[in-house]
TORKOL-4160 file (C-alpha; in steps of 0.2 Angstrom, whole numbers, padded with zeros to 4 digits, m for minus):
234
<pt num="1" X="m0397" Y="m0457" Z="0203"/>
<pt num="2" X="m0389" Y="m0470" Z="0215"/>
<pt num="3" X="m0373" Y="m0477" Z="0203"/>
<pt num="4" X="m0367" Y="m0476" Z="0185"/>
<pt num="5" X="m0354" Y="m0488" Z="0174"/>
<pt num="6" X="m0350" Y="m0479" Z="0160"/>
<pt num="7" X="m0336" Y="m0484" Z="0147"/>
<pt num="8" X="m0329" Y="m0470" Z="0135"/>
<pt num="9" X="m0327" Y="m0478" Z="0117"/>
<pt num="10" X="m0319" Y="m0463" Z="0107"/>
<pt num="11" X="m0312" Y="m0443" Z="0108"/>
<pt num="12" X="m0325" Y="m0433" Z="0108"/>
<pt num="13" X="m0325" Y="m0416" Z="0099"/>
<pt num="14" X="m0330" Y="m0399" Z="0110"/>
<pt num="15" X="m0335" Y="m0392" Z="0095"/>
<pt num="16" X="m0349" Y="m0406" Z="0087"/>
<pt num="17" X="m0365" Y="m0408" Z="0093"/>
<pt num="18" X="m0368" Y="m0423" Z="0105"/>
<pt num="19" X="m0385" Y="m0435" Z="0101"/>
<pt num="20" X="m0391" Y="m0444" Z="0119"/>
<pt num="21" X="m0399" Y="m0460" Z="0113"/>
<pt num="22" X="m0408" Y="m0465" Z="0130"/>
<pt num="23" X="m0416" Y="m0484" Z="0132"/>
<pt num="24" X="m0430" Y="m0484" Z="0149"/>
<pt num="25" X="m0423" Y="m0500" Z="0152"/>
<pt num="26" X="m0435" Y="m0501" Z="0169"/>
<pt num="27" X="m0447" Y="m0492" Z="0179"/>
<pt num="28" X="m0451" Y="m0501" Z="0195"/>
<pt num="29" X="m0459" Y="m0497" Z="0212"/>
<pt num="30" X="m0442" Y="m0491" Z="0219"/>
<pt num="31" X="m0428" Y="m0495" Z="0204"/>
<pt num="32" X="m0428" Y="m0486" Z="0190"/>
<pt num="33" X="m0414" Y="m0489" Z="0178"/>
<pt num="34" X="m0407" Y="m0482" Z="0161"/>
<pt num="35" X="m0395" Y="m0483" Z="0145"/>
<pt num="36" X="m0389" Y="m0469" Z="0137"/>
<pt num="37" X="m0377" Y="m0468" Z="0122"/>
<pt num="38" X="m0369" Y="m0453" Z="0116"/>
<pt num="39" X="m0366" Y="m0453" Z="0097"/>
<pt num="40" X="m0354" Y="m0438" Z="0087"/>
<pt num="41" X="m0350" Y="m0437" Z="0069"/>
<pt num="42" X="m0362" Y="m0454" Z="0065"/>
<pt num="43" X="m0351" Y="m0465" Z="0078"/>
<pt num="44" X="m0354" Y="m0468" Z="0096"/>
<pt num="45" X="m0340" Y="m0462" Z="0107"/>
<pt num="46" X="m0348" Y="m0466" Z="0125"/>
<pt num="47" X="m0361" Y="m0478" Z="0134"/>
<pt num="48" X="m0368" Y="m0478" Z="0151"/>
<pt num="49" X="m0381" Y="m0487" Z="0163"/>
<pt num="50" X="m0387" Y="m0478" Z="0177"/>
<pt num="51" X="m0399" Y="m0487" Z="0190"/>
<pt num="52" X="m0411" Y="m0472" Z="0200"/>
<pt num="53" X="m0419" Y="m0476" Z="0217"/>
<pt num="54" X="m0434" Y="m0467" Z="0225"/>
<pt num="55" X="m0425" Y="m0462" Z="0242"/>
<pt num="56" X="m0428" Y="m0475" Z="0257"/>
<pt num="57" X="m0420" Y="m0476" Z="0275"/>
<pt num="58" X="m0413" Y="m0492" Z="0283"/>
<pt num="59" X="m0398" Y="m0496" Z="0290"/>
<pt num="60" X="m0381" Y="m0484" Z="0288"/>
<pt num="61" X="m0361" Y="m0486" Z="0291"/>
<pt num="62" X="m0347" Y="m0482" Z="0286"/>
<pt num="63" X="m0329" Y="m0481" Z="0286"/>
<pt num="64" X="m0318" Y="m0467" Z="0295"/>
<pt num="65" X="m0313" Y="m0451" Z="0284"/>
<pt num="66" X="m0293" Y="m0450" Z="0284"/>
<pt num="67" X="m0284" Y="m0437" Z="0298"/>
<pt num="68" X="m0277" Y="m0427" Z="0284"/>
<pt num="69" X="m0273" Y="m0406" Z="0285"/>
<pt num="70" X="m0290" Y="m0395" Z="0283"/>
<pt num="71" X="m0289" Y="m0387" Z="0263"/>
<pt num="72" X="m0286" Y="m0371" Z="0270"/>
<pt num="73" X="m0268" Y="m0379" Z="0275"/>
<pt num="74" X="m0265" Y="m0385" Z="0258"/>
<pt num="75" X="m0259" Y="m0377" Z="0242"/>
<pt num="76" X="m0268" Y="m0373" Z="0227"/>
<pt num="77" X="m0265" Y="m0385" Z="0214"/>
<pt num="78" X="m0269" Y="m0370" Z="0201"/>
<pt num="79" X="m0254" Y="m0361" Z="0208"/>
<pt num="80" X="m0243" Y="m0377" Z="0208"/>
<pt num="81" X="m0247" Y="m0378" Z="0189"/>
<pt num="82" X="m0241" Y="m0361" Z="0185"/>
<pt num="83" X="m0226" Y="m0361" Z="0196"/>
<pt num="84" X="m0220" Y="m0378" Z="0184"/>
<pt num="85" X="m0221" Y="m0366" Z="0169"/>
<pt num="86" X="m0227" Y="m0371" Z="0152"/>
<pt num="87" X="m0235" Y="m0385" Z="0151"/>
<pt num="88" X="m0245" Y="m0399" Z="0140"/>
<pt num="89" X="m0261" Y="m0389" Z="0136"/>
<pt num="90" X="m0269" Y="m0404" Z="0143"/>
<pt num="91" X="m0263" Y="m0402" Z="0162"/>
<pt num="92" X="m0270" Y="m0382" Z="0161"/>
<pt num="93" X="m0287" Y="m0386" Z="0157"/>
<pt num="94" X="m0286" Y="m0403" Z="0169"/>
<pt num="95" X="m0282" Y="m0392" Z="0184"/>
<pt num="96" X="m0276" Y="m0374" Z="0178"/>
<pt num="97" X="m0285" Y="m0357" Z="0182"/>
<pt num="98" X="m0298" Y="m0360" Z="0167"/>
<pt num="99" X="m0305" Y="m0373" Z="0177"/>
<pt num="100" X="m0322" Y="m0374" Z="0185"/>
<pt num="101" X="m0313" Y="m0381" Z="0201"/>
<pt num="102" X="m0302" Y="m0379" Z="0215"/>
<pt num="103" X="m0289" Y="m0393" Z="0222"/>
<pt num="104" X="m0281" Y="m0391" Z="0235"/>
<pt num="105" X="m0267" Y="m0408" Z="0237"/>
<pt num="106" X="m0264" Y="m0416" Z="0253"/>
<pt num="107" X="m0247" Y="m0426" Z="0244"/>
<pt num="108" X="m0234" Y="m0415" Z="0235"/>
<pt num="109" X="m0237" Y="m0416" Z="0217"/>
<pt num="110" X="m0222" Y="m0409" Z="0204"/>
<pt num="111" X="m0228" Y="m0410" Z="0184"/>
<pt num="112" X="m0209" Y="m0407" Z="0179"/>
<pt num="113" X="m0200" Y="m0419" Z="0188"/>
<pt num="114" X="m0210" Y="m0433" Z="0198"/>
<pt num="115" X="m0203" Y="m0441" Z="0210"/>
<pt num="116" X="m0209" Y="m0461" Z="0212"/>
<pt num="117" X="m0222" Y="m0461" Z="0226"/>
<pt num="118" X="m0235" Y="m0473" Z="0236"/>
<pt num="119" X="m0251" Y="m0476" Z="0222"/>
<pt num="120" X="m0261" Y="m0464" Z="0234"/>
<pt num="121" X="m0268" Y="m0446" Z="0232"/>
<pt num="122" X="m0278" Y="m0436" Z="0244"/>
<pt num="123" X="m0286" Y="m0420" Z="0239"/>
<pt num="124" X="m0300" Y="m0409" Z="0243"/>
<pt num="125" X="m0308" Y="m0399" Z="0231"/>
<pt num="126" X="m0325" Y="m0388" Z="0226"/>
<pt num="127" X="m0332" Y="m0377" Z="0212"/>
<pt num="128" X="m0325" Y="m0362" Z="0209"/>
<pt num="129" X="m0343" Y="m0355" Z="0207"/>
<pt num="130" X="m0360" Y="m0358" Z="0215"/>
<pt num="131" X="m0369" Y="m0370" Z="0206"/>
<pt num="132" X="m0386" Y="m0369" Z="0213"/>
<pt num="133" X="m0397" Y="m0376" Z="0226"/>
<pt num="134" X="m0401" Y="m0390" Z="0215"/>
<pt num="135" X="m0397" Y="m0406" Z="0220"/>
<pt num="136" X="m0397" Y="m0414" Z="0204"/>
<pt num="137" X="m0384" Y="m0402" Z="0198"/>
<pt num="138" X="m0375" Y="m0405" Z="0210"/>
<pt num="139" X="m0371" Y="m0422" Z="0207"/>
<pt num="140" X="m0371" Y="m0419" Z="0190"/>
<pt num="141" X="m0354" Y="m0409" Z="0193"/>
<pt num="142" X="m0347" Y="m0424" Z="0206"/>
<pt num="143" X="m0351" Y="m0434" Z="0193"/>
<pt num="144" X="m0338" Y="m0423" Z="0181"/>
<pt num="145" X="m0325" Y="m0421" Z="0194"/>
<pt num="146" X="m0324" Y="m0439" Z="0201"/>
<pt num="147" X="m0315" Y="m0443" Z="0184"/>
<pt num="148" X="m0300" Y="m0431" Z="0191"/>
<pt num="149" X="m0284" Y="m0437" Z="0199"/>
<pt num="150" X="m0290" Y="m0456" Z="0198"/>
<pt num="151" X="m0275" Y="m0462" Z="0186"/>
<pt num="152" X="m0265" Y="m0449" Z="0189"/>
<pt num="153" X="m0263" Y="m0461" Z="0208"/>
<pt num="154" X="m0262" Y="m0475" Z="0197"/>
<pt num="155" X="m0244" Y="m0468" Z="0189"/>
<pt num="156" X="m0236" Y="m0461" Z="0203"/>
<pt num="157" X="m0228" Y="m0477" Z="0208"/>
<pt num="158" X="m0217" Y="m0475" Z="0191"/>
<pt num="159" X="m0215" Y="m0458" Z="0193"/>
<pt num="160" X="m0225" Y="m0451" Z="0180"/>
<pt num="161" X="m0239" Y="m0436" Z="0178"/>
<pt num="162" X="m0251" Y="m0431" Z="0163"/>
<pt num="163" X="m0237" Y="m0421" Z="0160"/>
<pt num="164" X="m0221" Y="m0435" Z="0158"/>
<pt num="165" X="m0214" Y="m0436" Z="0140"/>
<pt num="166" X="m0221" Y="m0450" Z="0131"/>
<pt num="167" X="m0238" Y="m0453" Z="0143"/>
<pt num="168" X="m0254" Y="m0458" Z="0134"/>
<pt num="169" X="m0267" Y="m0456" Z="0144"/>
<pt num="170" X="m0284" Y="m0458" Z="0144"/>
<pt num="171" X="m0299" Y="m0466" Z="0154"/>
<pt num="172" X="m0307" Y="m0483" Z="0147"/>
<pt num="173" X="m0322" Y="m0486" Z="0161"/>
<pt num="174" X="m0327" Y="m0476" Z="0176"/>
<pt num="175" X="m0340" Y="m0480" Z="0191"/>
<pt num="176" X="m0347" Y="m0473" Z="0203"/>
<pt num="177" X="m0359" Y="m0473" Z="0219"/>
<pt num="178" X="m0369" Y="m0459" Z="0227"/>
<pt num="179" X="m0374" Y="m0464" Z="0245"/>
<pt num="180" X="m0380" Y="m0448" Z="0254"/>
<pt num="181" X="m0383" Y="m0428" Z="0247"/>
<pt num="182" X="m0369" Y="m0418" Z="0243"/>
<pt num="183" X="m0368" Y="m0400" Z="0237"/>
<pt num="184" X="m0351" Y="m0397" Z="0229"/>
<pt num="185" X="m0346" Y="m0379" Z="0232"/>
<pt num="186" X="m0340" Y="m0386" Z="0249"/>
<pt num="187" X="m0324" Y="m0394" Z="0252"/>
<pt num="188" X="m0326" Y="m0414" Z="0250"/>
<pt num="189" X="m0309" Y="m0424" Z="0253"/>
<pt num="190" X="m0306" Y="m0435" Z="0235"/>
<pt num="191" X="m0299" Y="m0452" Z="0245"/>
<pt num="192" X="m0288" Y="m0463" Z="0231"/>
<pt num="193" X="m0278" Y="m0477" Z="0230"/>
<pt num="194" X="m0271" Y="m0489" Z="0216"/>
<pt num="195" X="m0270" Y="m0508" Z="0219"/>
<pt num="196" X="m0264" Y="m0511" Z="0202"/>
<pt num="197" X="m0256" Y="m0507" Z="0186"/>
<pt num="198" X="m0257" Y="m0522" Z="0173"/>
<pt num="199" X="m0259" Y="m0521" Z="0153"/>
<pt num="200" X="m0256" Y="m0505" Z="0151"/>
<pt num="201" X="m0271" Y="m0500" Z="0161"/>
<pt num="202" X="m0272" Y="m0494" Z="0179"/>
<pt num="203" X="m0285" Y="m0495" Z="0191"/>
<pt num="204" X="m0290" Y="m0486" Z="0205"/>
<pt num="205" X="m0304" Y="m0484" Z="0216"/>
<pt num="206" X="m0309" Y="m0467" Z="0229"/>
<pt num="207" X="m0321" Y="m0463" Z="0243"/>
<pt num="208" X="m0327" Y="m0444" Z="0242"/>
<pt num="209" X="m0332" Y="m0435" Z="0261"/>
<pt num="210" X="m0338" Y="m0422" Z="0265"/>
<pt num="211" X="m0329" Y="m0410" Z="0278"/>
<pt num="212" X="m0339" Y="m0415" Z="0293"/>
<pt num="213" X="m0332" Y="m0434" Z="0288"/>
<pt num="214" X="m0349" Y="m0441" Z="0281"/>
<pt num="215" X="m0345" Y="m0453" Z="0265"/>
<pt num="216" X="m0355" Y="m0447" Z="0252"/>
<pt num="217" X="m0350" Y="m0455" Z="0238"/>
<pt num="218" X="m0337" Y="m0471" Z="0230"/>
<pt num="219" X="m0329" Y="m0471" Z="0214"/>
<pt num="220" X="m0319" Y="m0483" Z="0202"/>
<pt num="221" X="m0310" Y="m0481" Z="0185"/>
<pt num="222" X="m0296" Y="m0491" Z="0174"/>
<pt num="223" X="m0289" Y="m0480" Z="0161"/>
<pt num="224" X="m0274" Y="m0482" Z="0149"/>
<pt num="225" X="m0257" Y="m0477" Z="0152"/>
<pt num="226" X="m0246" Y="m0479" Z="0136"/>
<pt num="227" X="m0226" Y="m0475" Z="0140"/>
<pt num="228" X="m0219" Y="m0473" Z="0121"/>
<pt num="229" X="m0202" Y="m0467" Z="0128"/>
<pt num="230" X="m0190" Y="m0481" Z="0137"/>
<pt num="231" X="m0184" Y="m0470" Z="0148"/>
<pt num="232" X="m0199" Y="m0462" Z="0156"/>
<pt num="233" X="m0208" Y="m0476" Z="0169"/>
<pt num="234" X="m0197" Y="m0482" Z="0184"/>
């Protein structure tokens, strides 16, 4: 797989069954590309197309990776959850210790009282695990992590987190790139910025690299963000 747009439609249930309905849109020479729609409880809650290409050299750049401080520099955004105390149940399993991934932020973050901020975000992260040597899998699960901290970016210019009063959030469309190999249980750098909130939605686009500074992968996503109190967004 060489890129994905993928738009989720409704809430899906952990505890349901998922049906994968998938369309062979085309099989070429070199392209191969795919449609997919998930469908729970009788209704479809998620769509994607995916485009696959046999791999192929020619020409290569790319831009630079950021001077930011090595991960080990950094502190562990699991630890920064639990010295916030209790919080939504939804910012444990986003980033707490249950989850299969470790963050490590290059900006401060603070869930209880944010502080309004430039709309960008730079953090390194890996599994908490080995998943493997296959390379499928692995970008299966940058695939699943890309969809972190990209809206999050998107609200810190109103001072707000997944944990503000009155915040709905929740992603609309997301897209994303593979341009070279990656294995994920080593640190990549999560590059993020947000050019724009509008219509209740914020948008925000990321490069992914790996520690040595390779690009390995793009990302974009517009999600909503709902304030339902006054007095929250600044």
């Amino acid at each position: 797989m060489h890129s994905l747009h993928a738009y989720f439609l409704r809430r899906g249930d952990f505890n349901a069954p998922i049906v994968y309905q998938v369309d062979r849109s085309r099989d070429g020479g070199s392209f191969s590309s795919r449609r997919v729609v998930a469908i729970q409880h009788g209704e479809q809650i998620f769509h994607m197309a995916a485009s696959f290409q046999v791999p192929e050299e020619g020409l290569t750049h790319q831009i630079a990776m950021p001077d930011v401080p090595p991960p080990e520099a950094l502190p562990d955004l699991r630890e920064l959850i639990e010295a916030a105390g209790p919080l939504p149940p939804a910012v444990g399993r986003f980033a707490g210790r249950d989850s299969p991934f470790e963050f490590r932020t290059v900006q401060p973050v603070n869930f209880r009282s944010a502080e309004v901020a430039p709309p960008r975000f730079d953090v390194w992260f890996r599994t908490a695990g080995s998943p493997g040597s296959d390379a499928r899998q692995h970008r299966c699960l940058l695939a699943y992590v890309s969809d972190y901290h990209l809206i999050g970016t998107a609200m810190r210019p109103h001072g707000l987190t997944l944990a503000s009063p009155g915040v709905v959030v929740a992603s609309i469309d997301h897209a994303m790139w593979f341009h070279r190999e990656v294995r994920v249980d080593d640190w990549l750098l999560y590059s993020i910025e947000s050019p724009t909130m509008a219509g209740a939605r914020g948008f925000a686009h990321a490069s992914i690299f790996r520690r040595d500074g390779l690009l390995v992968a793009s990302t974009a996503q517009e999600g909503l963000v709902r304030v339902t109190r006054q007095d929250s967004p600044r």
